[in-house]
Every structure is written in structure tokens, then in C-alpha cells.
MARFI-337304 format. One record per residue (C-alpha): residue number from 1; y, z, x. Coordinates in steps of 0.1 Angstrom, whole numbers, padded with zeros to 4 digits. Each point is the difference from the previous one (the first is absolute). Example, Ala and Ser with C-alpha at 12.3 -4.5 7.8 and 13.67 -1.06 7.14 Angstrom:
 seq    yy    zz    xx
   1 -0045  0078  0123
   2  0034 -0007  0014
end
This chain:
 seq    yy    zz    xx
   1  1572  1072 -1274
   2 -0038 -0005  0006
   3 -0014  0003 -0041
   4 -0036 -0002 -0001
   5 -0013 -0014 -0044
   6 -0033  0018 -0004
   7 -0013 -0032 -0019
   8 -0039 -0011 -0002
   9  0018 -0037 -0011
  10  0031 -0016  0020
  11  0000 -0027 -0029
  12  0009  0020 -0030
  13  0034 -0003 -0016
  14  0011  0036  0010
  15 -0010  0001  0035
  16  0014 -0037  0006
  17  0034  0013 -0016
  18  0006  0031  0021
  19 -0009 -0019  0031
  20  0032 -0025 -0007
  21  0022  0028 -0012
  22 -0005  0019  0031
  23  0002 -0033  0023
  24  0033 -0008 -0014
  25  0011  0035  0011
  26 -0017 -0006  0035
  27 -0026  0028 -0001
  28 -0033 -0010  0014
  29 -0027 -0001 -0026
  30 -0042  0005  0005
  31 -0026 -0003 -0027
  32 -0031  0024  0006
  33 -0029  0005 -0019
  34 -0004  0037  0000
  35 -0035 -0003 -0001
  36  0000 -0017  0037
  37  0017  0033  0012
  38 -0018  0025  0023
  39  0016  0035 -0006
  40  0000  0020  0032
  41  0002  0040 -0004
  42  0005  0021  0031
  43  0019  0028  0006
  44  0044 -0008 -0007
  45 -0010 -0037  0006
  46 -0009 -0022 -0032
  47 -0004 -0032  0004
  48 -0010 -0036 -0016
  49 -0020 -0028  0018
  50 -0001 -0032 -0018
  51 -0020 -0027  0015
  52  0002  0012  0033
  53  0040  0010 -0006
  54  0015  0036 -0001
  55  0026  0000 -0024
  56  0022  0022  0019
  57  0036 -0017 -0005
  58  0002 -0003 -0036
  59  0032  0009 -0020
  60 -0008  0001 -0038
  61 -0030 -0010 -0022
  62 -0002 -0016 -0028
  63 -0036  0016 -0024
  64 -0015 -0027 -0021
  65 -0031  0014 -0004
  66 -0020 -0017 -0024
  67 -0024  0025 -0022
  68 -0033 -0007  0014
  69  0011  0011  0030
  70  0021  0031 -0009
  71 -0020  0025  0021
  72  0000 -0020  0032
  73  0035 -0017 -0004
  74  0014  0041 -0007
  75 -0012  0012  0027
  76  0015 -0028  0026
  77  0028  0006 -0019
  78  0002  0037  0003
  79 -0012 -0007  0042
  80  0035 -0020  0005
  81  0017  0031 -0017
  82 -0014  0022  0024
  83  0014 -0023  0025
  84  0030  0003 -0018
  85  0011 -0035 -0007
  86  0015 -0006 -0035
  87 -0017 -0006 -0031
  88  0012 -0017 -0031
  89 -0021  0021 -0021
  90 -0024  0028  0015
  91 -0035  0003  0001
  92  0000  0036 -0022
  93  0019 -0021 -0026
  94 -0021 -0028 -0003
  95 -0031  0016 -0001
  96  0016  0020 -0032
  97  0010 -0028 -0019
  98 -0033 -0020  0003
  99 -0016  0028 -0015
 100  0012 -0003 -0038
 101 -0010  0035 -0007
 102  0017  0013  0024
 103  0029 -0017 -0007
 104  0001  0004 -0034
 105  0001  0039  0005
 106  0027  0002  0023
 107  0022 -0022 -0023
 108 -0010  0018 -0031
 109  0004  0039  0016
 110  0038 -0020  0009
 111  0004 -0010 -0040
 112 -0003 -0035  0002
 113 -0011 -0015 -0031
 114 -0036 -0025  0005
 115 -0025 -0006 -0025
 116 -0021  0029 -0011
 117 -0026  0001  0024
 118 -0038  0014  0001
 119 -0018  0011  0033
 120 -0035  0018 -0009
 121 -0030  0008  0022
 122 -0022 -0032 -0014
 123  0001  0012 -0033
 124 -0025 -0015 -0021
 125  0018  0010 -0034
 126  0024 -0032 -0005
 127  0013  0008 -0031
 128  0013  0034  0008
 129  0016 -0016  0033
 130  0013 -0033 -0021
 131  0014  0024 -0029
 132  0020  0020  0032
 133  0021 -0031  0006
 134  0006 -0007 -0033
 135 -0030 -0028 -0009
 136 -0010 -0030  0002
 137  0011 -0024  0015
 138 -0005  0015  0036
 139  0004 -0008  0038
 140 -0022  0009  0017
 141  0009 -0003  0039
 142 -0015  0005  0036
 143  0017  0026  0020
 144  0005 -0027  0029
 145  0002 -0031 -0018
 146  0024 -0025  0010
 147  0017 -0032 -0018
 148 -0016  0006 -0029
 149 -0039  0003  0013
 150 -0015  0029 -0016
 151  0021 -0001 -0030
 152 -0017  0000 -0033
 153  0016 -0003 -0040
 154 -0028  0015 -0015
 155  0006 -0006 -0038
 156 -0028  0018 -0023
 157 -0015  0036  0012
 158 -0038 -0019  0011
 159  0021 -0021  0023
 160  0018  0026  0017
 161 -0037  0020 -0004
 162 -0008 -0030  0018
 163  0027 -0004  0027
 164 -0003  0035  0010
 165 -0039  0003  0001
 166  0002 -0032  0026
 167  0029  0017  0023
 168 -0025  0030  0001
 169 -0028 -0013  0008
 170  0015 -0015  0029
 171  0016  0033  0007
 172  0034 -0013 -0003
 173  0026  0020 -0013
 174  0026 -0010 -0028
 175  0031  0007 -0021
 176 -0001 -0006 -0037
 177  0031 -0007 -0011
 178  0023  0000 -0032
 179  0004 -0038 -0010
 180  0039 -0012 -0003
 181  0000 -0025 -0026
 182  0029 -0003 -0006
 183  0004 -0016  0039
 184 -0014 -0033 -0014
 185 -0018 -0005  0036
 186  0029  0005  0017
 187  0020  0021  0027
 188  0027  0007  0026
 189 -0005 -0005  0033
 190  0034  0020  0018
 191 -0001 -0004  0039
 192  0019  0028  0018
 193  0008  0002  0037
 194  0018  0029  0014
 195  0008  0015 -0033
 196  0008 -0029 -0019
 197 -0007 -0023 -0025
 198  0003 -0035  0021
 199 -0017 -0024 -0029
 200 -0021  0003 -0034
 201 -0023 -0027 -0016
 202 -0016  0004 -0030
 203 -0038 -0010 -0003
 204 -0018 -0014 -0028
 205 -0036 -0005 -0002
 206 -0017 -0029 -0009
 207 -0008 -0008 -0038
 208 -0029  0023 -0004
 209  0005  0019  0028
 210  0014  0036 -0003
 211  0003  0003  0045
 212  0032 -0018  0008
 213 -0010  0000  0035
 214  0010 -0030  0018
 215 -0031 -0006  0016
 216 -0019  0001 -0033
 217  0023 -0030 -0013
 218  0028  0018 -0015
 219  0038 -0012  0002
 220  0031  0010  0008
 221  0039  0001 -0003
 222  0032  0015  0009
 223  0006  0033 -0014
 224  0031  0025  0000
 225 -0012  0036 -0005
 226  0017  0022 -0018
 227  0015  0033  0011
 228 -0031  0019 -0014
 229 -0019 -0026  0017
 230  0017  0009  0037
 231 -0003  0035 -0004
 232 -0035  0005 -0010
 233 -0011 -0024  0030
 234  0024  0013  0024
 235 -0011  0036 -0011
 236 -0040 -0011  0006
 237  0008 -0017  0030
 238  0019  0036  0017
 239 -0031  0019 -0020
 240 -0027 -0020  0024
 241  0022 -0003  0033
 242  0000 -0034  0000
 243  0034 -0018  0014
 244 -0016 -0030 -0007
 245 -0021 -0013 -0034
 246 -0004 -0017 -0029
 247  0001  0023 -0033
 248 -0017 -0015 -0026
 249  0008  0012 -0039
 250 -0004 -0007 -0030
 251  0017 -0003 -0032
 252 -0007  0023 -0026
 253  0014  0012 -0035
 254  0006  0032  0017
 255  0019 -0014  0030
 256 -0012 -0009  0036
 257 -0029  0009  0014
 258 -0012 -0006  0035
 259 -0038 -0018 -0002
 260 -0003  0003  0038
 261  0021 -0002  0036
 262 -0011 -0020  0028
 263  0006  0008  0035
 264 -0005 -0036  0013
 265  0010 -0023 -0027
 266  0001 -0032  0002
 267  0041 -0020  0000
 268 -0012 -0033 -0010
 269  0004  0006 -0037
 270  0035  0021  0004
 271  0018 -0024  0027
 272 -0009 -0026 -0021
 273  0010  0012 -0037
 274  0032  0019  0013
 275  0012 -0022  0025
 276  0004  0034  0023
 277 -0007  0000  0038
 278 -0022  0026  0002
 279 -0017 -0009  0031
 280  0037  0004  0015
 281  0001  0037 -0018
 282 -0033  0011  0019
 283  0014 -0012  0034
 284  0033  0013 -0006
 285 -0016  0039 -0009
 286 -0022 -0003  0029
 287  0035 -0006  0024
 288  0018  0030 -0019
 289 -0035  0020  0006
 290 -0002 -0007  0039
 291  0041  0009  0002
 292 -0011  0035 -0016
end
């Protein structure tokens, strides 16, 4: 098969994985940056130029659409759909999971348990928003945030006065959030492909450091989920059509609760704690998609 990685970076762990695993199974492999492609709309004939190239003979794609470029990077996505060449993940779903609001209702109107969570039309009455979510602490969020930019532990009512007064002025809209404590600055990272749970790490954040993002210095280690564990991210996983994503939750005195799920997330961290092949997993759903 001809598999086309919709990557802005050929050098990153993920990328640099899926390109071996789908060498070794003697697919041909192309990294393009989505925001080189030229979308061509005309009547029953989509197309994609990339530097000078139509992408006309391509099998399968692989999204990893970074979140700065989530409107551009959908919509080449969504132009190779309507060429009708498999997708990991589809544009539609993507485009839902980046935007935490609109994720967070679809999982809660499918009872999935998360932390109590806020939305308000740039309220300027804190406490009555703080008091909603059950006090202080709260996190406060972005709605398009990503590893753990935009994420705020506001700890007294001035600071999240604070927090929120900042995020308005820039016109940027936010989630307050109920605080898990008793999570110690940590959480679950479960990475599903094709409807199940192919590894689990569990994060901790840095001493002092309540995001156990990666990226933000945080560590991790293997991790074997629980049945509760599976089923809640298997469950938010089907909710937000996503064959492929990392669910992440946290642990709470009132069981699992999903924090977030990422449509393109990142198998450094997983691989590595779990010892699983996940790279191998993608390839190997991409095969059973084309057959189907």
C-alpha cells in the first residue's frame, strides 16, 4: 500500500516509528506537511497538489495533526476522504475531540463519569462559578489546549478571579474544572487502536507540578488498567468515533474519570513503559481497513 503520515516533523518519535513498522510490512511510506497541500475543489474531482505533486495514488493516511494547525490539517484530511482513501481517524472526529467542550458533552450526555465541569459565557462572578464545581482548588482550562498549555491550578478564589479575567480579555474561552486531589498529579494514559486497549502508562508530574504531561517534565511507567479502567476508555473512545486515541483518566475516590482523549497522541511514552508495538497495531488496522 501507498500510506501517506500527515506530519509537520519526520523526526519525531511517532512518525519515525510508523515509518519502520510499515517498511517492515513493505508498504511505501510519505511524510507530508499538510500545510504544503493545495486542495483542488471542482465538480466529482477533489484533489491534492503538494509541491508540484497530485496525490492521486494514495492508499491510507495516517492524521497527526498537531493543534495549531487543526483547521488546515482537518480540512486536508477531510479532502483525502472525499477522495476516498482511508483514514486512521476522520477529520469530523478530530475536530470534536480538540474541542474539550464539545467533547466533554458528548461523553457526558453518554454517562461517562469526568470531573465536574463549568462552561459560562465569560462570567465575571467567580465564586458562583468556583462553588458550581465544588471549590477551590480549580482548573481552569483552554478549550483547545494541548500538553498541558493552557492549563491552570488556580488555588484561592483571586487567583482563579485572576486566571479567568486574563483568558477574557484575550477573548479566549475556558473550562473551570473540579480539582482531583486525591490524583496526587497523576493519571492514565490508555492507548486504544481498533477497539482496544493496546498499552497503558501511568504519568506523574513533576514535584510541584500538578500537569503530568510529558512535555512539561512529568514521568512515566508501566501500568495495567483495571477492568473499570478498559471500559470507561473503551466506552469514550466508541462515544467520540475514534478507532484510534489515547484516553487519558484519572484516579479518583469515586472511580475513573476521563480528564481528556486525544485523537493524535503521541506512542513514545506507551511503547516505551509497556513494551507494546503499537506502531505495529496502527499498521496492522490500517491493512484490515483497506481489506474492508
Amino acid at each position: 500500500m501507498n500510506i501517506v503520515i500527515l506530519s509537520r516533523n519526520i523526526n519525531l518519535y511517532s512518525t519515525r516509528r510508523l515509518i519502520e513498522e510499515a517498511h517492515l510490512r513493505n508498504h511505501q511510506v510519505e511524510v507530508i506537511d499538510p500545510l504544503e497541500c493545495d486542495l483542488i475543489i471542482e465538480k466529482e474531482k477533489p484533489t491534492i497538489l503538494y509541491r508540484d505533486t497530485y496525490l492521486d495514488n494514495i492508499d491510507a493516511i495516517i492524521p497527526r495533526i498537531g493543534a495549531s494547525v487543526t483547521y488546515y490539517g482537518c480540512a486536508v484530511v477531510r479532502q483525502f476522504e472525499m477522495m476516498n482513501v482511508f483514514s486512521t481517524v476522520s477529520s469530523d472526529a478530530i475536530i470534536k475531540s480538540r474541542d474539550k467542550l464539545r467533547s466533554f458533552q458528548h461523553l457526558s450526555k453518554a454517562g461517562i463519569d469526568m470531573p465536574k465541569t463549568v462552561f459560562t459565557n465569560y462570567s465575571r462572578d467567580t465564586a458562583k462559578v468556583i462553588a458550581q464545581v465544588g471549590g477551590i482548588p480549580v482548573v481552569i482550562k483552554l478549550l483547545e489546549g494541548t500538553q498541558g498549555i493552557g492549563v491552570v491550578l488556580a488555588e484561592s478564589e483571586n487567583a482563579a478571579e485572576s486566571v479567568l479575567e486574563a483568558f477574557n480579555g484575550l477573548e479566549a474561552r475556558a473550562l473551570v474544572q473540579e480539582y482531583i486531589a486525591e490524583a496526587k498529579g497523576a493519571d492514565l494514559r490508555a492507548l486504544i487502536v481498533d477497539g482496544h486497549v493496546v498499552g497503558a502508562m501511568k504519568r506523574q508530574g513533576k514535584e510541584g507540578e500538578f500537569r503530568s504531561n510529558l512535555h512539561r517534565g512529568g514521568t512515566y511507567e508501566h501500568y495495567k488498567l483495571d477492568d473499570n479502567e478498559i471500559r470507561l476508555a473503551l466506552k469514550a473512545a466508541r462515544k467520540l468515533k475514534l478507532p484510534i486515541c489515547g484516553v487519558d483518566i484519572l484516579q479518583s475516590n469515586r472511580g475513573p474519570l476521563v480528564m481528556e482523549v486525544n485523537s493524535t497522541p503521541g506512542l513514545e511514552g506507551v511503547e516505551i513503559a509497556s513494551g507494546k508495538n503499537i506502531a505495529k497495531s496502527i499498521i496492522t488496522y490500517i491493512e484490515r481497513g483497506r481489506v474492508l
